[in-house]
N, C-alpha and C positions, 0 to 999 in steps of 0.2 A: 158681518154676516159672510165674509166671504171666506174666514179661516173655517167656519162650517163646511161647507163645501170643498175646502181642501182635505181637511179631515178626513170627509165620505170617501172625496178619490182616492185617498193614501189609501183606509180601510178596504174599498175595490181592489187596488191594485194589490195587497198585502193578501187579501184572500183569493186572485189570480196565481199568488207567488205561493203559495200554501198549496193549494189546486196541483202546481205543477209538482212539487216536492214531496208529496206526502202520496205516491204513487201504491203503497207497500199495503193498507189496509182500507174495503169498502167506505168502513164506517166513517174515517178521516175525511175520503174525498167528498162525501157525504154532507158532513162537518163544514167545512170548506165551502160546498154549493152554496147548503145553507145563511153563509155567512157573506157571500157574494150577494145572493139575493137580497140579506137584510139592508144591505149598504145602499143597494142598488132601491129600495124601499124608502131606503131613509134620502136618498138624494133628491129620489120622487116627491116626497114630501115637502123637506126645503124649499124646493122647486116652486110647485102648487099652493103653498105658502105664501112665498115674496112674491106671484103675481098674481094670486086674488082669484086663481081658478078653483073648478070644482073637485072636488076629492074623492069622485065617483071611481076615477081609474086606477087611485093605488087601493080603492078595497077591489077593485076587480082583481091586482094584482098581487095583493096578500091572498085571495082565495086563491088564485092560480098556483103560487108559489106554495102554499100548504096541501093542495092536491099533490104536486111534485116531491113536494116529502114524504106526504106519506106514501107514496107508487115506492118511491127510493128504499123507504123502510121495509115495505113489503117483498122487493124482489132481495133486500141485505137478510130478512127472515127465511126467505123459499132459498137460497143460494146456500146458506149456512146450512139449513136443514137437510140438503141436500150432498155439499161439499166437507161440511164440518166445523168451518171455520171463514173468515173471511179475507184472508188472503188471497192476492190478485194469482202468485203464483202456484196454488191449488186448482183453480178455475179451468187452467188450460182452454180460457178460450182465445186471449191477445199471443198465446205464443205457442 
């Protein structure tokens, strides 16, 4: 049980390491969040699992995290509609 959980951290940390890297398109870092949270869902679960607790907080935390995606999706549709495209260096607004 416990290469599980190594698993999950690699997958965190891998999509932390993607996060940082893939600076160039909304949609990626997006991508990226998304895959952070899933990990971070999936740990929670394991978790609540091997000690017999309730599973009330990872659906709190799936609905939370699907709200954050779709905010995410909506301002990558108003930005594009807006800018053209989704490029960070279109936006003018970090630099």
């Amino acid at each position: 049980m416990k290469m599980h959980f190594f698993i999950m951290i690699y997958m965190f940390i891998m999509g932390l390491f993607s996060f940082s890297l893939k600076r160039k398109h909304l949609l990626m870092m997006l991508l990226s969040l998304e895959f952070i949270v899933l990990s971070l869902f999936m740990i929670m679960f394991f978790y609540f699992t091997n000690l017999n607790y309730e599973y009330y907080f990872s659906m709190i935390f799936l609905s939370i995290s699907v709200c954050e995606s779709v905010l995410g999706l909506s301002l990558l549709v108003s930005m594009i509609r807006t800018h053209g495209s989704d490029y960070f260096n279109t936006f003018n607004l970090l630099w």
